[in-house]
C-alpha angles and dihedrals in degrees: 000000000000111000118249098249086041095059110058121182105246128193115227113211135191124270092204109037104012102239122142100230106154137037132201150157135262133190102222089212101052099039114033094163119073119277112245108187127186099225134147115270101206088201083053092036091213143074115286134162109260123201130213108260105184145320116276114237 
């Protein structure tokens, strides 16, 4: 089980129009790179790759 100050909440935002549509989370140890994702972006209306953008606090 991954350990509470490992694992941070994450946004995930549009490549294309900006928009936060997702969260998730990350474990910081196991992924030290930032997490790019391909999800559906309803305002695209498409798949599109989507970035981390910050941790949620």
């Amino acid at each position: 089980m991954a350990r509470k100050w490992n694992v941070m909440q994450i946004w995930l935002q549009c490549s294309e129009c900006g928009r936060l549509n997702y969260t998730t989370t990350r474990n910081k140890v196991n992924n030290p790179t930032k997490l790019s994702l391909k999800k559906y972006c309803p305002a695209c209306r498409k798949h599109v790759a989507h970035k981390e953008r910050q941790k949620l606090k």
